[in-house]
C-alpha positions as protocol buffer text, in pm:
chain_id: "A"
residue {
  index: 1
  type: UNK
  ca { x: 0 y: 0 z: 0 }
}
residue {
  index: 2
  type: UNK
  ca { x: 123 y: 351 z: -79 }
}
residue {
  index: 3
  type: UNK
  ca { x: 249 y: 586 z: 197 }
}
residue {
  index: 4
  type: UNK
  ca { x: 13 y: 850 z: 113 }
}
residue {
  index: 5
  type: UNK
  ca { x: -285 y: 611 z: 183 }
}
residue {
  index: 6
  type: UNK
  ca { x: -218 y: 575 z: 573 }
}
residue {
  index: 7
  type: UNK
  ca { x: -323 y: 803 z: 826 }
}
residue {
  index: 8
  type: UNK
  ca { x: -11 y: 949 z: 1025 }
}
residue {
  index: 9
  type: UNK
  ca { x: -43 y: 826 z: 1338 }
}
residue {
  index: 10
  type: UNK
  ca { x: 175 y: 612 z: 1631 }
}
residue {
  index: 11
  type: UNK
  ca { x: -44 y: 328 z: 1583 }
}
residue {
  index: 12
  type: UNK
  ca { x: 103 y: 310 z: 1219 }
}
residue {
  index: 13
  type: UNK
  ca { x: 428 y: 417 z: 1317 }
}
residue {
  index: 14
  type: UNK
  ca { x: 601 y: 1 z: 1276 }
}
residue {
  index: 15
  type: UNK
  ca { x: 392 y: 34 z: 963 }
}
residue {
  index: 16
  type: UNK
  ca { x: 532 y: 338 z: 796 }
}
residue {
  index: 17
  type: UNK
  ca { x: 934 y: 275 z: 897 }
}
residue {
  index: 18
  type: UNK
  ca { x: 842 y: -65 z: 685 }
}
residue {
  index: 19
  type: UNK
  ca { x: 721 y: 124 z: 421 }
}
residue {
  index: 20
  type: UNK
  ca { x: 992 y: 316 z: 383 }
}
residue {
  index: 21
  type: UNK
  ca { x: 1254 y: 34 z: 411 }
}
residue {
  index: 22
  type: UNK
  ca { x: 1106 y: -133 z: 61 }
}
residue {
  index: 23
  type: UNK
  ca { x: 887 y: -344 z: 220 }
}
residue {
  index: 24
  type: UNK
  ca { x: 514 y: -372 z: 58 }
}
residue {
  index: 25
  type: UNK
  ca { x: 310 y: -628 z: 233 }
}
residue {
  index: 26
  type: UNK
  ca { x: 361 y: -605 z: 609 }
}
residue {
  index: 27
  type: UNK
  ca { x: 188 y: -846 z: 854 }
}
residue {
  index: 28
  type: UNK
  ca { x: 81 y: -781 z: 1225 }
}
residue {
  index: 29
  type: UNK
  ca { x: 52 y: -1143 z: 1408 }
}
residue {
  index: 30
  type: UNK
  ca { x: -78 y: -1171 z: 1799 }
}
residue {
  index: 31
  type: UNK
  ca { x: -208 y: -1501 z: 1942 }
}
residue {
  index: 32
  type: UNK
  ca { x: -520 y: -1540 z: 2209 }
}
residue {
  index: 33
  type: UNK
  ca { x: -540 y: -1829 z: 2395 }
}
residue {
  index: 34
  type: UNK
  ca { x: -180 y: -1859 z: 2566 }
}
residue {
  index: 35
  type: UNK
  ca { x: -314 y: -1867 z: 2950 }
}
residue {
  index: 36
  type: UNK
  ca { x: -608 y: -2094 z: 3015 }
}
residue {
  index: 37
  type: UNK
  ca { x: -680 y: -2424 z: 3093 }
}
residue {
  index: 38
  type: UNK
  ca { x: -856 y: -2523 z: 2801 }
}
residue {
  index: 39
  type: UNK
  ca { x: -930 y: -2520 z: 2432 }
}
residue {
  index: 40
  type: UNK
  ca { x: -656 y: -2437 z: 2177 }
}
residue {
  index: 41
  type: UNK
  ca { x: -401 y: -2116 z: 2119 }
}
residue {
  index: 42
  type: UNK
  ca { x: -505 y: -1935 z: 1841 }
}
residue {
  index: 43
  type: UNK
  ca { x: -300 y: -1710 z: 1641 }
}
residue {
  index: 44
  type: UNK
  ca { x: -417 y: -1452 z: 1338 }
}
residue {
  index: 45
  type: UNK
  ca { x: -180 y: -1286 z: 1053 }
}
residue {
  index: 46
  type: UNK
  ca { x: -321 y: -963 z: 898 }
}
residue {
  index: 47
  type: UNK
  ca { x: -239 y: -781 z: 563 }
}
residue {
  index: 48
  type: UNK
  ca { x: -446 y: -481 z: 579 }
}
residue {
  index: 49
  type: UNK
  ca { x: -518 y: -342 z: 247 }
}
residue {
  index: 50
  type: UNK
  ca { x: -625 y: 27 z: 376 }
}
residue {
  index: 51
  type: UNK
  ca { x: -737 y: 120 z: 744 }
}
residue {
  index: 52
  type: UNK
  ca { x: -994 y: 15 z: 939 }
}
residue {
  index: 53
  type: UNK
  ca { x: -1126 y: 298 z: 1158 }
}
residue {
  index: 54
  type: UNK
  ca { x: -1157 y: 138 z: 1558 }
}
residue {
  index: 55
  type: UNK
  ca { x: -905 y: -92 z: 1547 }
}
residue {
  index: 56
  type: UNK
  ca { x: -730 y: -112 z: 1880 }
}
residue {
  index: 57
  type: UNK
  ca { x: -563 y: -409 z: 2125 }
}
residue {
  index: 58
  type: UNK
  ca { x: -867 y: -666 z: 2142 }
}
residue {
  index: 59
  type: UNK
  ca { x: -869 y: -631 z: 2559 }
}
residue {
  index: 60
  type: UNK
  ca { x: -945 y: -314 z: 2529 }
}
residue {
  index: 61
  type: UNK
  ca { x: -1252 y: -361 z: 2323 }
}
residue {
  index: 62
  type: UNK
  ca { x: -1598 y: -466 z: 2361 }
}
residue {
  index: 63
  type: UNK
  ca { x: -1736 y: -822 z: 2222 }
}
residue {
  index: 64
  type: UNK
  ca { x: -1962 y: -611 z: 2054 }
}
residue {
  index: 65
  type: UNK
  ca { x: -1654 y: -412 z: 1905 }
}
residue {
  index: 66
  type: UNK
  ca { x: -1487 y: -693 z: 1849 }
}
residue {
  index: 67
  type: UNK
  ca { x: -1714 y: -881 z: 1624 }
}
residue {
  index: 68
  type: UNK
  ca { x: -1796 y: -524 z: 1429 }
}
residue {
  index: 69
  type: UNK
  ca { x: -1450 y: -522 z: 1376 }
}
residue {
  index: 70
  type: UNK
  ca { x: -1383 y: -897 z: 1305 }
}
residue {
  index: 71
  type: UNK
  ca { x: -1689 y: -847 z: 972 }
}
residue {
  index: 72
  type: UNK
  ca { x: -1514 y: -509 z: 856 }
}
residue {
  index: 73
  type: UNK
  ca { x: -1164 y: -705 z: 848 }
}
residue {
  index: 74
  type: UNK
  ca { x: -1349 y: -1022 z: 682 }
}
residue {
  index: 75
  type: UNK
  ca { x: -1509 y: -847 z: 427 }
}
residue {
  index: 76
  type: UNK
  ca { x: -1295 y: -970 z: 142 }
}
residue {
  index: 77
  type: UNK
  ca { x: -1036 y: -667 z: 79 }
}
residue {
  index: 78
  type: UNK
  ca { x: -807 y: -783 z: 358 }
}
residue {
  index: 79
  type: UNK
  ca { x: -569 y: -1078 z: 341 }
}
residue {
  index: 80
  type: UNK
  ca { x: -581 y: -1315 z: 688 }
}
residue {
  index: 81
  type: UNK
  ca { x: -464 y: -1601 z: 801 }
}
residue {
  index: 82
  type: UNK
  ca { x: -556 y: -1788 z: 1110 }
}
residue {
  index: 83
  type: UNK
  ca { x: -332 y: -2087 z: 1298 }
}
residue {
  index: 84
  type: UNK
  ca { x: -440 y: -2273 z: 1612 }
}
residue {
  index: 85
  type: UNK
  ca { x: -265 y: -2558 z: 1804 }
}
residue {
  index: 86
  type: UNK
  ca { x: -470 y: -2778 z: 2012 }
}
residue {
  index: 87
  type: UNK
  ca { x: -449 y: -2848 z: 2395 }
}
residue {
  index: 88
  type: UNK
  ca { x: -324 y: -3217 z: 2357 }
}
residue {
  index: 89
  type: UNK
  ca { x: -26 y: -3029 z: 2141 }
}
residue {
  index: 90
  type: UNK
  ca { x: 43 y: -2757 z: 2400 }
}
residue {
  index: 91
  type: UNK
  ca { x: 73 y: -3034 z: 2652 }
}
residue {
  index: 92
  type: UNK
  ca { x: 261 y: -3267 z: 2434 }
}
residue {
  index: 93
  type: UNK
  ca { x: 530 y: -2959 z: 2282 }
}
residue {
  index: 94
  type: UNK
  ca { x: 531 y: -2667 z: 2561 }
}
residue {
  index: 95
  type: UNK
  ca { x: 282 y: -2334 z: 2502 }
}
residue {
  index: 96
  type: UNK
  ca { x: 549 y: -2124 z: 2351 }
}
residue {
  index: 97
  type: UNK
  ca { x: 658 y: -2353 z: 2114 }
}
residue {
  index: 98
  type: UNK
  ca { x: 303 y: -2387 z: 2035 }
}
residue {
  index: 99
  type: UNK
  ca { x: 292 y: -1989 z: 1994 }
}
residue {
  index: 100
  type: UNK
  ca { x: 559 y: -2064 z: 1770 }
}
residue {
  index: 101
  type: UNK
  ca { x: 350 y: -2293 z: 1575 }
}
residue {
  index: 102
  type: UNK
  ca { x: 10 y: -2112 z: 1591 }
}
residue {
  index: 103
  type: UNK
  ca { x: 198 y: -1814 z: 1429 }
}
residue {
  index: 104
  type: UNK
  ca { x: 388 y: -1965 z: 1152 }
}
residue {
  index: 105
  type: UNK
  ca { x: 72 y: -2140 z: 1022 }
}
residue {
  index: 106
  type: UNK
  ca { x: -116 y: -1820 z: 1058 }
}
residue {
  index: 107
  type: UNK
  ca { x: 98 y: -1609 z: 850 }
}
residue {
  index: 108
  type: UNK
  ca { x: 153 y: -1935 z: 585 }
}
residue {
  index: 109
  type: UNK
  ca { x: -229 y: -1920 z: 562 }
}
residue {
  index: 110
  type: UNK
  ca { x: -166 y: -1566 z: 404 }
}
residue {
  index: 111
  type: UNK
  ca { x: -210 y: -1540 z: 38 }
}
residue {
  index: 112
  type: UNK
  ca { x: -82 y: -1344 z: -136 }
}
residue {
  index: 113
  type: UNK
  ca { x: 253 y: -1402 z: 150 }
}
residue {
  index: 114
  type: UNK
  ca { x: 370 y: -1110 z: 365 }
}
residue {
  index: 115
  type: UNK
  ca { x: 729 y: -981 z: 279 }
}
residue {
  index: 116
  type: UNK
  ca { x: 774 y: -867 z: 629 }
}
residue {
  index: 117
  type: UNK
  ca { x: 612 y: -911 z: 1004 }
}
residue {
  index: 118
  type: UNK
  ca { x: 516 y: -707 z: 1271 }
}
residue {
  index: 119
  type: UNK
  ca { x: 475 y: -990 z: 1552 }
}
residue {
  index: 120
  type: UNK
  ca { x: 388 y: -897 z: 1924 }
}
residue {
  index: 121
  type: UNK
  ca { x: 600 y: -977 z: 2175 }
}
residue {
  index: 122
  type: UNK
  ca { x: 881 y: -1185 z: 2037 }
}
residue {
  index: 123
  type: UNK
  ca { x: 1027 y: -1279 z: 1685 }
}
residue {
  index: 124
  type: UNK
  ca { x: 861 y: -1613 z: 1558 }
}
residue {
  index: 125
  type: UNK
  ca { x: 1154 y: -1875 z: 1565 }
}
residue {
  index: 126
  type: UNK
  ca { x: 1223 y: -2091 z: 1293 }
}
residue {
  index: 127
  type: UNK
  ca { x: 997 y: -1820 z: 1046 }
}
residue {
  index: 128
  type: UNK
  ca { x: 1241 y: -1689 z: 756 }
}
residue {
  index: 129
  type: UNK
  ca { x: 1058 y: -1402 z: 671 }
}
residue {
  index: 130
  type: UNK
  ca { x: 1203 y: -1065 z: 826 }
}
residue {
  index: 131
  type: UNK
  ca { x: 1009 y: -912 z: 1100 }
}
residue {
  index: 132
  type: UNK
  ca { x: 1002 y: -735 z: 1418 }
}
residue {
  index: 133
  type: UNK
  ca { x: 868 y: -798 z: 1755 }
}
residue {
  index: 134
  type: UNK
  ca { x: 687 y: -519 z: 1954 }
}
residue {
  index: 135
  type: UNK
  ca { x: 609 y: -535 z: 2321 }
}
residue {
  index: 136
  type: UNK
  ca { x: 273 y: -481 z: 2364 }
}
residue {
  index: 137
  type: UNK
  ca { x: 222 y: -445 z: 1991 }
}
residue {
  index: 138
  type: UNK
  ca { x: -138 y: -510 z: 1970 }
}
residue {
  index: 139
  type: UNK
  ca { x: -182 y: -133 z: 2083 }
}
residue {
  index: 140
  type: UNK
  ca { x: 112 y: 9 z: 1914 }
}
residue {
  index: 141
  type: UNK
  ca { x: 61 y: -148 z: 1568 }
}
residue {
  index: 142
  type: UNK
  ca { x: -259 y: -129 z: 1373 }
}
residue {
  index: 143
  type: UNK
  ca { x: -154 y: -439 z: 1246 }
}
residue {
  index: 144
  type: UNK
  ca { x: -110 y: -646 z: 1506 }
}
residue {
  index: 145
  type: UNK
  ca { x: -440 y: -486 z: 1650 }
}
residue {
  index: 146
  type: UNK
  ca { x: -616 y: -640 z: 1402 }
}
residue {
  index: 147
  type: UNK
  ca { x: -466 y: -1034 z: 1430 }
}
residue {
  index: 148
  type: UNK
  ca { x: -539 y: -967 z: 1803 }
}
residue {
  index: 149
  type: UNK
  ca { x: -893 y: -957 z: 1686 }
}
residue {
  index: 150
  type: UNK
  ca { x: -920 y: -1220 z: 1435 }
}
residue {
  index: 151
  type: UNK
  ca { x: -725 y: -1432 z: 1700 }
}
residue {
  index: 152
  type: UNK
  ca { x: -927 y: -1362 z: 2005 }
}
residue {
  index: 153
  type: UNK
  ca { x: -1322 y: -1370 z: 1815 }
}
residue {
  index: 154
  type: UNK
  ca { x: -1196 y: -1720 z: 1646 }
}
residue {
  index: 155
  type: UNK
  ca { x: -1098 y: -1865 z: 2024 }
}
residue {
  index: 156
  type: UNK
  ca { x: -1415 y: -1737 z: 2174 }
}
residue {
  index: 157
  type: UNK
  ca { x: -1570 y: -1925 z: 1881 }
}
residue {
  index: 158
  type: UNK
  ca { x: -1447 y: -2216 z: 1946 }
}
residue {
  index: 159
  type: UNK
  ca { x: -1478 y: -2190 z: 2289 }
}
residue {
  index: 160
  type: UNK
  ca { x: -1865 y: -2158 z: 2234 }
}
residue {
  index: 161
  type: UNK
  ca { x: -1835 y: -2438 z: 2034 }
}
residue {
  index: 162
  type: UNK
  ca { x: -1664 y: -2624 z: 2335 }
}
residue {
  index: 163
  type: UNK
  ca { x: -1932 y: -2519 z: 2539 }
}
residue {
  index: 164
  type: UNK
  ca { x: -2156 y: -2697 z: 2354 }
}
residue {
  index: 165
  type: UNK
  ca { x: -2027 y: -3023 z: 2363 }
}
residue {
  index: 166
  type: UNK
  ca { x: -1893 y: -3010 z: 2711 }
}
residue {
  index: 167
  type: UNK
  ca { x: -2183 y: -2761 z: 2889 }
}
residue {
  index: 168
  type: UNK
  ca { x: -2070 y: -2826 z: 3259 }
}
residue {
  index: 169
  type: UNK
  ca { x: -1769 y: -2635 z: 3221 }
}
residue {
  index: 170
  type: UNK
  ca { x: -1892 y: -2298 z: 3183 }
}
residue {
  index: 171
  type: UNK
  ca { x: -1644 y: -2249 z: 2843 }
}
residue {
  index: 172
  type: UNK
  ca { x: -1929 y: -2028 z: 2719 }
}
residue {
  index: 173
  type: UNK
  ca { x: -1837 y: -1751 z: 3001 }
}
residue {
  index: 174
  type: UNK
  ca { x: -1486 y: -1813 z: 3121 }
}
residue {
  index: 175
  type: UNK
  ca { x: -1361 y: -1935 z: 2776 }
}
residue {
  index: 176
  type: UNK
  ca { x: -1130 y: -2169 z: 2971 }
}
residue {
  index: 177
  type: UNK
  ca { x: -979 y: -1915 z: 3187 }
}
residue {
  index: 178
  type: UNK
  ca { x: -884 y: -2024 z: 3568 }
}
residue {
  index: 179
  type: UNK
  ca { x: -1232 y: -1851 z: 3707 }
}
residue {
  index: 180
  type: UNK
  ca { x: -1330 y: -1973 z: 4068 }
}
residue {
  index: 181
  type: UNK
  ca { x: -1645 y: -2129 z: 3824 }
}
residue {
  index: 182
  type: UNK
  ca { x: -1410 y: -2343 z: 3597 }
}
residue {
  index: 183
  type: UNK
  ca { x: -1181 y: -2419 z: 3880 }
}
residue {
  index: 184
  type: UNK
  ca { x: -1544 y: -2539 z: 4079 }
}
residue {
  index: 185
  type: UNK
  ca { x: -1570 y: -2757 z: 3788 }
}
residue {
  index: 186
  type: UNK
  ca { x: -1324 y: -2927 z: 3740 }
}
residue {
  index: 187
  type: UNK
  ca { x: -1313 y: -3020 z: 4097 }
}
residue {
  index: 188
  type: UNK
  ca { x: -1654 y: -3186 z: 4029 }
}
residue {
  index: 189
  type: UNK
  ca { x: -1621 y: -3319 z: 3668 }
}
residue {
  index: 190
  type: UNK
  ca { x: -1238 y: -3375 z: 3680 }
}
residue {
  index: 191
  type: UNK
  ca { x: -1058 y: -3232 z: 3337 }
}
residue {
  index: 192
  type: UNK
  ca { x: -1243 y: -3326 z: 2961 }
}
residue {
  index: 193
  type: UNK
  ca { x: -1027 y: -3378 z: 2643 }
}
residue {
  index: 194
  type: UNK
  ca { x: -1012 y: -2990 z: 2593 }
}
residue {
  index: 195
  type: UNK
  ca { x: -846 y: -2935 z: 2905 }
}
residue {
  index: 196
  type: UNK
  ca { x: -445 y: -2874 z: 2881 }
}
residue {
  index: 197
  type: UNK
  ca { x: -292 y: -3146 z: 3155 }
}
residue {
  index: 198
  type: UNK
  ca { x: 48 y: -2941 z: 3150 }
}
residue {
  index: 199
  type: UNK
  ca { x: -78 y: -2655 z: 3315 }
}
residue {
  index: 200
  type: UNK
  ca { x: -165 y: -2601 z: 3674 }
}
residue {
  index: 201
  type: UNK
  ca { x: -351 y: -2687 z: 3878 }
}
residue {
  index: 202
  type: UNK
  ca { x: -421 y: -3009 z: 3631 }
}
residue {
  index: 203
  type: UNK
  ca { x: -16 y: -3114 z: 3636 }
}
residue {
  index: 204
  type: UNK
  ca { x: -49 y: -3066 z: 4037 }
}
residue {
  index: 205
  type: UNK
  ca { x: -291 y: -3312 z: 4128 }
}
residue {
  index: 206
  type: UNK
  ca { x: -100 y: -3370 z: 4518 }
}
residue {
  index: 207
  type: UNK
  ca { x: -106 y: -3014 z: 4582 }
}
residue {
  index: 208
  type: UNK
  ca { x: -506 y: -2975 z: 4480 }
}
residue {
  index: 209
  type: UNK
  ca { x: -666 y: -3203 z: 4694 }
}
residue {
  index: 210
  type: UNK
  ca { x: -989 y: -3353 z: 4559 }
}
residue {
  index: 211
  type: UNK
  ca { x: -993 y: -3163 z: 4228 }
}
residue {
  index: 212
  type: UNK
  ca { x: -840 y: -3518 z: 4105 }
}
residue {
  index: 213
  type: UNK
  ca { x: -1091 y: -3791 z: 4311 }
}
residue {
  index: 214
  type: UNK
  ca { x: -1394 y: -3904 z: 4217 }
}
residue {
  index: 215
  type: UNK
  ca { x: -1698 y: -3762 z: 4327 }
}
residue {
  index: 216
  type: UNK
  ca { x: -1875 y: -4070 z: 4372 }
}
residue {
  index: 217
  type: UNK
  ca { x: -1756 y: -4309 z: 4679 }
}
């Protein structure tokens, strides 16, 4: 996208330098879904092809705003790609090599590919494409604001989904979060296929008590 296209602004500061250094189609990637106990990490990898007015860090948004946001970026003139990584693979290879790999299939879902990357928080390993990581990028970077968004409205998605087919969990509200309700729950129901067995409480089961035994004696 031309310079002369983008608003002048610090959100599109990362943006702009990129710009200037020859770069043409620059990517912001962010990942939801790296603290709870359940369901998958998600990552998304946006080319935006002009701005999109509201775009901002996804916590800092409404649901409402959020999915307003997530049908302006899906309306066809944007280029996305979404990764996820399951909780039976965050167990089995480590959450941030699973960032890792949520990430790299997010922006290799891209198409046409990005010739450069604007990644929050840390530089993707084993990704050959040049990029940058920003610290707290998803509100620095209009960019990475947006694959905040794609990332976090696909989770809750799925995590609605999840609800359905396990609905004793409470996935629908917490979406897999360590809430005293989903923490209640799993003391009752013990942990479902969704739940990640590598993260605590579920890979302490002496130092939590019941939240392991049966309920029926």
């Amino acid at each position: 996208m031309r310079h002369a296209q983008w608003p002048v602004g610090d959100m599109m500061a990362f943006e702009m330098d990129a710009l200037a250094n020859g770069f043409q189609r620059i990517a912001g990637v962010d990942e939801a879904g790296r603290g709870p106990l359940a369901g998958p990490i998600v990552a998304g990898a946006v080319v935006l092809a002009e701005p999109v007015a509201g775009l901002n860090d996804s916590k800092q948004l409404t649901e409402r705003q959020r999915e307003t946001l997530f049908a302006q970026l899906y309306d066809g003139r944007h280029a996305i790609g979404v990764g996820l990584v399951e909780a039976s693979d965050i167990d089995r290879y480590g959450i941030q090599v699973a960032n890792y790999a949520a990430m790299a299939q997010a922006v290799a879902a891209l198409d046409p590919p990005p010739d450069f990357l604007l990644v929050d928080g840390f530089v993707i390993r084993g990704c050959a494409l040049p990029q940058k990581a920003i610290v707290k990028g998803d509100c620095r970077s209009f960019s990475i604001a947006a694959a905040s968004i794609v990332a976090k409205v696909t989770r809750d998605r799925l995590m609605v989904a999840l609800d359905a087919e396990n609905p004793d969990y409470g996935f629908l509200r917490h979406k897999g979060y360590a809430t005293r309700e989903h923490l209640d729950a799993l003391r009752r129901l013990g942990p479902c296929p969704a739940h990640r067995r590598s993260f605590a409480p579920l890979s302490q089961p002496a130092a939590t008590g019941d939240l392991f035994e049966s309920t029926e004696k």
